[in-house]
C-alpha positions in Angstrom: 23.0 9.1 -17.1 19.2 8.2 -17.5 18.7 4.9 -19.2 15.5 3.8 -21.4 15.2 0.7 -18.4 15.6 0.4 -15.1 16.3 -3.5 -13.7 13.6 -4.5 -11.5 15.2 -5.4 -8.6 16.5 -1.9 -8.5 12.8 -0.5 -9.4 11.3 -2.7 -6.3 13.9 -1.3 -4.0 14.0 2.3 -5.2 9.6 2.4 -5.2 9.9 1.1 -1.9 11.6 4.0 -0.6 8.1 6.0 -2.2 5.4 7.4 0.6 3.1 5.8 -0.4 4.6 2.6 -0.5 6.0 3.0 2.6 3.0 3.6 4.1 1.2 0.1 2.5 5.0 -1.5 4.1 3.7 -0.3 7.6 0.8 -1.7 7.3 2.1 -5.3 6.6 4.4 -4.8 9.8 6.7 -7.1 7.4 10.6 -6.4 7.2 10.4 -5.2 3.9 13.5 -6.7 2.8 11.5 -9.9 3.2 9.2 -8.5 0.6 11.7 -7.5 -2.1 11.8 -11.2 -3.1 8.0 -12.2 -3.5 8.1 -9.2 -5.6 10.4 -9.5 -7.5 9.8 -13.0 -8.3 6.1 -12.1 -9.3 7.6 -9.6 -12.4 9.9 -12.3 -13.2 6.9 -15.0 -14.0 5.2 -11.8 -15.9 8.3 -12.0 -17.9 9.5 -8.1 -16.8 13.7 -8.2 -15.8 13.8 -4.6 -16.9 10.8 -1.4 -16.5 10.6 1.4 -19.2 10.8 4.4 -17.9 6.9 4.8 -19.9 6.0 2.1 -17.8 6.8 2.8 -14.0 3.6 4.3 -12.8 1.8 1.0 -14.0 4.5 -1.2 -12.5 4.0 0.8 -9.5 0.3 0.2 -9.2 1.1 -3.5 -9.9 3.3 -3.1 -7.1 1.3 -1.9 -4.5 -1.8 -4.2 -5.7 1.0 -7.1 -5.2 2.1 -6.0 -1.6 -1.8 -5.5 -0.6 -2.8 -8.9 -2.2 -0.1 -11.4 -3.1 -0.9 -14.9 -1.4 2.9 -15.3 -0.9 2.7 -11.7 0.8 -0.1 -12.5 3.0 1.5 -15.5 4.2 4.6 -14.0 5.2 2.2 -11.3 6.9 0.2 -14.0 9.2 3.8 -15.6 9.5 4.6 -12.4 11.3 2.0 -12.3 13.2 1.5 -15.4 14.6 5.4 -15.1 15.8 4.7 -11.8 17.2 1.5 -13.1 19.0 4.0 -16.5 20.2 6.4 -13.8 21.9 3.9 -11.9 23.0 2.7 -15.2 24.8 5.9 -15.8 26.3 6.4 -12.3 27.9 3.5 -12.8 30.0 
């Protein structure tokens, strides 16, 4: 049965599954489970818990503009990196 909302937690794990999202995840080289939560979190302060089904394409976009520019995102993106880099360091 199709409901009139969709939670946000399930919207955030559902859109990530998307193409086009998937593609923006690949780019972060973040485990994306580590991502769910910033985002999350971020509709949470905006005061969404639920998404009309009228309004997933513009949570969507809000989405990807979060994953793309999100301080907490880009911090757990240079987190990753720098640990990569540190192993990297250590192999040689």
């Amino acid at each position: 049965m199709l409901t009139d909302t969709l939670p946000i937690e399930t919207f955030v794990t559902q859109r990530f599954q998307l193409p086009r999202v998937k593609k923006v995840l690949d780019s972060l080289a973040v485990d994306p489970e580590k991502l769910v939560a910033p985002i999350v979190r971020h509709f949470h302060e905006m005061g969404l818990f639920t998404v009309p089904r009228q309004l997933e394409e513009v949570i969507l976009e809000d989405l990807l503009n979060q994953l793309q520019n999100s301080p907490d995102i880009r911090m757990l993106v240079g987190q990753a990196a720098r640990e990569r880099a540190r192993l990297a360091s250590q192999r040689r």
